[in-house]
C-alpha positions as CSV (number, residue, x, y, z in Angstrom):
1,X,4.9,19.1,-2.0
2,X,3.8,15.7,-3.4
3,X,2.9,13.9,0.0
4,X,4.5,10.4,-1.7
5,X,6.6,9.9,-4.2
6,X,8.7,6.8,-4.5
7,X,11.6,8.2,-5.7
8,X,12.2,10.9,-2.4
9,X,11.1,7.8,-0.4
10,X,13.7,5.8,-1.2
11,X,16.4,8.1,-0.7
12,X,14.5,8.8,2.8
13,X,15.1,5.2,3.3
14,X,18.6,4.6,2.7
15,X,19.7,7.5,4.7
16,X,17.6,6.2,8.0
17,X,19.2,3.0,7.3
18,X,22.4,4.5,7.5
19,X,21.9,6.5,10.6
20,X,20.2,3.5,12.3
21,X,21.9,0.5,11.4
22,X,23.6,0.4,15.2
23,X,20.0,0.1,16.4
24,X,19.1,-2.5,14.2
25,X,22.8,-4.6,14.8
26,X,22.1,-4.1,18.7
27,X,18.3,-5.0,18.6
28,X,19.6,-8.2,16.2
29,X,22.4,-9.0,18.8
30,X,20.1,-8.6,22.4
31,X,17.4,-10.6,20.7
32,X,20.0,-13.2,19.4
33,X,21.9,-13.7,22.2
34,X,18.5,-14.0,24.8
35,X,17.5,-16.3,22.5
36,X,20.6,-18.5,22.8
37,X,20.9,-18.6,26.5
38,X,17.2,-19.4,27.1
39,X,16.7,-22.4,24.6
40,X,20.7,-23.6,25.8
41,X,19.2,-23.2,29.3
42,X,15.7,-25.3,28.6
43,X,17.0,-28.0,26.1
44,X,19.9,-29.0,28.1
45,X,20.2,-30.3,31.9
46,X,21.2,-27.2,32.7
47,X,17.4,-26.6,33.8
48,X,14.9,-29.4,34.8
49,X,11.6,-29.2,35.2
50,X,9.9,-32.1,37.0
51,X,13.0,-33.5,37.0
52,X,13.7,-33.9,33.4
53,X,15.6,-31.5,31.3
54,X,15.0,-30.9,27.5
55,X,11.6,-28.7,27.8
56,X,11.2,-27.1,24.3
57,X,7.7,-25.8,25.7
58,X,9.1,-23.0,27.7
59,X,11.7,-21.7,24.4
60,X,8.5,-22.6,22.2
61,X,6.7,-20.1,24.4
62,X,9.2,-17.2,25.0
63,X,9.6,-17.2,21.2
64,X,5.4,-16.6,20.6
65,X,5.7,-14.1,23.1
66,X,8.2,-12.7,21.4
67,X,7.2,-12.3,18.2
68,X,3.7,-11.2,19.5
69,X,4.9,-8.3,21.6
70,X,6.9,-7.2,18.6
71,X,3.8,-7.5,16.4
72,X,1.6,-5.5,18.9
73,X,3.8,-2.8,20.2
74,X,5.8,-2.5,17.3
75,X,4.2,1.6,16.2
76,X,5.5,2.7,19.8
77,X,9.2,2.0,18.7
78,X,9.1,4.2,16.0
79,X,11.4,7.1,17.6
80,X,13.6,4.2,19.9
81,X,16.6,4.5,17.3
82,X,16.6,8.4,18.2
83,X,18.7,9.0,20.9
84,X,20.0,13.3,20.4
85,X,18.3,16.3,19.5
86,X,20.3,16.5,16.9
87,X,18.5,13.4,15.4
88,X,15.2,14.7,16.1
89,X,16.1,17.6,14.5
90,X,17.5,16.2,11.6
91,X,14.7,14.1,10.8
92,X,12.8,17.4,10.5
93,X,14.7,18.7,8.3
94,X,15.2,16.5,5.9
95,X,13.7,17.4,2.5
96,X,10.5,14.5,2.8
97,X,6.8,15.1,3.1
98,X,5.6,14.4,6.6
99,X,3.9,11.3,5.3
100,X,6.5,9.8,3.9
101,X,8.8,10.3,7.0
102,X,5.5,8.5,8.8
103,X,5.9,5.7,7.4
104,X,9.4,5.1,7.4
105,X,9.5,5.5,10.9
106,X,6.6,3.3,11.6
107,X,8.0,0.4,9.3
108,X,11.5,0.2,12.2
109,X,9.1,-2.9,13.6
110,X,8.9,-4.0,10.0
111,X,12.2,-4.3,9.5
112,X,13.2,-5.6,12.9
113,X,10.7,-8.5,13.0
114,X,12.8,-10.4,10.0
115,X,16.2,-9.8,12.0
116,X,14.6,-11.2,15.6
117,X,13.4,-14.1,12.9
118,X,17.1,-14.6,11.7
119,X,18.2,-14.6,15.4
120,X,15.4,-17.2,16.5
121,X,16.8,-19.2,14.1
122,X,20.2,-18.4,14.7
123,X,20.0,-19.7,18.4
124,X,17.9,-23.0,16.8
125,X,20.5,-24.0,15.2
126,X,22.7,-23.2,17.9
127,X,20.8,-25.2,20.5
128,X,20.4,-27.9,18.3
129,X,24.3,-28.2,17.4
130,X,25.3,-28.0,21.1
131,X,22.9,-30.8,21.8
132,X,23.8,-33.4,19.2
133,X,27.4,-32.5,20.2
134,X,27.0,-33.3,24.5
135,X,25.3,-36.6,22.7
136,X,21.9,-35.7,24.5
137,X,18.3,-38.0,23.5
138,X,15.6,-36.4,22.1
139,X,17.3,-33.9,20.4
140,X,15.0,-31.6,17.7
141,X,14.5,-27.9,16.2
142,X,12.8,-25.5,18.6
143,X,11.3,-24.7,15.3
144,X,10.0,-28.2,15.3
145,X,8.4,-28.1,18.8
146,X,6.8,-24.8,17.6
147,X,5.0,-26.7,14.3
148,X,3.7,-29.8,16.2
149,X,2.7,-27.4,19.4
150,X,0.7,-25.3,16.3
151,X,-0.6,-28.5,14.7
152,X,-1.7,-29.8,18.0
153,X,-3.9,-26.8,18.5
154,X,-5.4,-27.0,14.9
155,X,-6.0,-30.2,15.5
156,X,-7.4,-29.8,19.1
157,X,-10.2,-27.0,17.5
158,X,-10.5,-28.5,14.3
159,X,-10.3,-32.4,14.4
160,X,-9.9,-33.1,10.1
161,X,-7.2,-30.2,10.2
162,X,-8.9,-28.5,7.6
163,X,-10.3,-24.9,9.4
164,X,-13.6,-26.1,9.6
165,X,-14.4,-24.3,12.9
166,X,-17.6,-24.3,14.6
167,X,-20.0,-20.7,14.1
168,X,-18.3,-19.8,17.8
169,X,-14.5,-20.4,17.3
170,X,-15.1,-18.4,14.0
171,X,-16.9,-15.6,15.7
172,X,-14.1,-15.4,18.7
173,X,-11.5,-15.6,15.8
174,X,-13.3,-12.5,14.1
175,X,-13.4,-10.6,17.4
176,X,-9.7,-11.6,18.1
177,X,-8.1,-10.5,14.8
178,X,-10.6,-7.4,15.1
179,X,-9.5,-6.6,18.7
180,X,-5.3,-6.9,18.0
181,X,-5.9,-5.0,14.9
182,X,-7.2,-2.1,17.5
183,X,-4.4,-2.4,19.9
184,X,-2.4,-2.3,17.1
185,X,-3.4,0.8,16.1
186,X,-3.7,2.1,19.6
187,X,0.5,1.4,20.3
188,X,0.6,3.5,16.6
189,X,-1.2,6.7,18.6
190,X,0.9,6.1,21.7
191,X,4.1,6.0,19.9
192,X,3.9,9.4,18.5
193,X,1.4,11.0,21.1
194,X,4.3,10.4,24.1
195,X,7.6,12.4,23.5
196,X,9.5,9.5,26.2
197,X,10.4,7.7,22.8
198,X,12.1,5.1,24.7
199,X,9.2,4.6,26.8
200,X,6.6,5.3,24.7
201,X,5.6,1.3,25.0
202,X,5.7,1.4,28.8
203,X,3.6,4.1,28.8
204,X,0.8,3.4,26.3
205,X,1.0,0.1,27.8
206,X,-0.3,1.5,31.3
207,X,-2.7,3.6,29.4
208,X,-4.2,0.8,27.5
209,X,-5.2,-1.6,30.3
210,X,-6.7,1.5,32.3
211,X,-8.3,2.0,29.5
212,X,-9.6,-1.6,29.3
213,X,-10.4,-1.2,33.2
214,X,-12.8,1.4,32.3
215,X,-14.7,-0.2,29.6
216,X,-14.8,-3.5,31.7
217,X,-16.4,-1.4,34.4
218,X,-19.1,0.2,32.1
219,X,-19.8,-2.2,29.6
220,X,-21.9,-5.2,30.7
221,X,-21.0,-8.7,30.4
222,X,-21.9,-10.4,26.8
223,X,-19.8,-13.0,26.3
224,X,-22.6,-15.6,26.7
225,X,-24.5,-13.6,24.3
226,X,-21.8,-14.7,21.6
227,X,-23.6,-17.1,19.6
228,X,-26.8,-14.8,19.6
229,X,-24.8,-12.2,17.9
230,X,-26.4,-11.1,14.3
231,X,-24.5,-11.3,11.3
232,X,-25.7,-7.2,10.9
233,X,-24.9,-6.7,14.7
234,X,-21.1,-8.1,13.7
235,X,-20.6,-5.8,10.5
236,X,-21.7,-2.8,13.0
237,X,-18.9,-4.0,15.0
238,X,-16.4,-4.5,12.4
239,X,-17.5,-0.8,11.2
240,X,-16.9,0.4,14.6
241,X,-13.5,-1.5,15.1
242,X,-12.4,-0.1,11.4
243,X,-13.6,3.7,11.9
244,X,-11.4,3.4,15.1
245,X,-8.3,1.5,13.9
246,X,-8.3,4.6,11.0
247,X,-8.8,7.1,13.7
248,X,-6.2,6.2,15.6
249,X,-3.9,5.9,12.7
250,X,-4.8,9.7,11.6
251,X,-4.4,10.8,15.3
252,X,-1.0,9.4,15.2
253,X,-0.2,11.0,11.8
254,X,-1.7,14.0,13.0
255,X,0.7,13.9,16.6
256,X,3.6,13.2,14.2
257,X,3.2,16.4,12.2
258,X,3.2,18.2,15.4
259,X,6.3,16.9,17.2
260,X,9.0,19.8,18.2
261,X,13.0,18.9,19.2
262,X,11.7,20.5,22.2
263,X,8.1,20.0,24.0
264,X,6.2,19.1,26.9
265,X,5.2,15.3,28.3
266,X,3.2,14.8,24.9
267,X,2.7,15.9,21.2
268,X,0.1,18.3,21.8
């Protein structure tokens, strides 16, 4: 069998669609209605901080947190919408290559991101409504807060607002984008390695910061040693990163092509 073709792939998609749309209307609705309450909660009196109510900081935060958990961990949903045996089993047995069932499952954090955008957005508009109508001061777009809050820290690293970071705020970008782009990966093994597919998060979660523990422990302290770092020194690194993020990404393919209905505590 053809490992992709578009055509099968389609028809792949539609019918997980089908089966899974609940999971996406629930995900849409929890996400919405969270949303609602917290920014109701923060840009009204109903909550005060330092006596004064209005705080878009704290719905400015939740919602990066948000999105940036969903980001990250997304991989380790890929089995959440699965809730039977008979839904395990089905997938199975569905006439798909094994890659092309992969990556349909994988992209359920692809298509939930856009919905939990449509809800932030949702509850923005909301929030904003509800304030103009008590006739509160001050009133503005969460979304709003969020752009000047992101401006604000442009502006703060980069003064003329045009990216023109110093050799050490590009280097710890590098190392940042490098280092999600790992975890990444890592939540893509741990979603298919653990068979808890509800708690496959939770539990790569614990596994990646003992993880991190143990290189901590063994690997010496460099970050002073940042600026010192040689071009050549970071391409071995970004070599290193990339052979891992891949490796990770088979190892999860390979785990997927190994799943049973019925198994032990992993995909082994």
């Amino acid at each position: 069998m053809i490992q992709f073709n578009f055509k099968r792939f389609s028809k792949l998609a539609r019918w997980s669609l089908t089966n899974d749309r609940g999971f996406y209307l629930k995900n849409f609705l929890n996400v919405f209605v969270v949303f609602t309450l917290l920014f109701l909660c923060f840009t009204t009196n109903f909550v005060k901080i330092n006596g004064h109510g209005q705080n878009y900081g704290p719905c400015c935060f939740a919602a990066f947190i948000m999105f940036m958990i969903t980001i990250i961990t997304g991989p380790s949903w890929m089995f959440s919408s699965m809730k039977s045996e008979h839904e395990r089993r089905a997938l199975l047995m569905l006439p798909a290559s094994n890659l092309e069932k992969y990556l349909m499952r994988y992209s359920t954090w692809l298509l939930l991101l856009p919905l939990y955008i449509v809800a932030f957005f949702a509850a923005d508009l909301i929030q904003y409504v509800v304030n103009v109508l008590f006739g509160h001061n001050g009133v503005m777009f969460v979304t709003t807060a969020m752009k000047d809050i992101v401006n604000g820290f442009i502006r703060g690293i980069s003064p003329e607002g045009d990216f023109t970071f110093s050799n050490r705020q590009w280097r710890i970008l590098h190392a940042l984008i490098a280092v999600y782009l790992w975890i990444h990966s890592f939540y893509a093994l741990g979603g298919t390695f653990f068979r808890s597919h509800k708690y496959a998060w939770v539990l790569t979660t614990v596994t990646f910061i003992v993880l991190t523990m143990l290189l901590i422990w063994v690997t010496p302290d460099s970050s002073n040693d940042l600026d010192r770092v040689s071009v050549h020194e970071l391409v071995i690194w970004d070599v290193i990163h990339g052979a891992w993020f891949l490796l990770n990404f088979w190892l999860s393919y390979r785990c997927f092509c190994r799943q049973q209905v019925i198994g032990k505590f992993v995909n082994l």
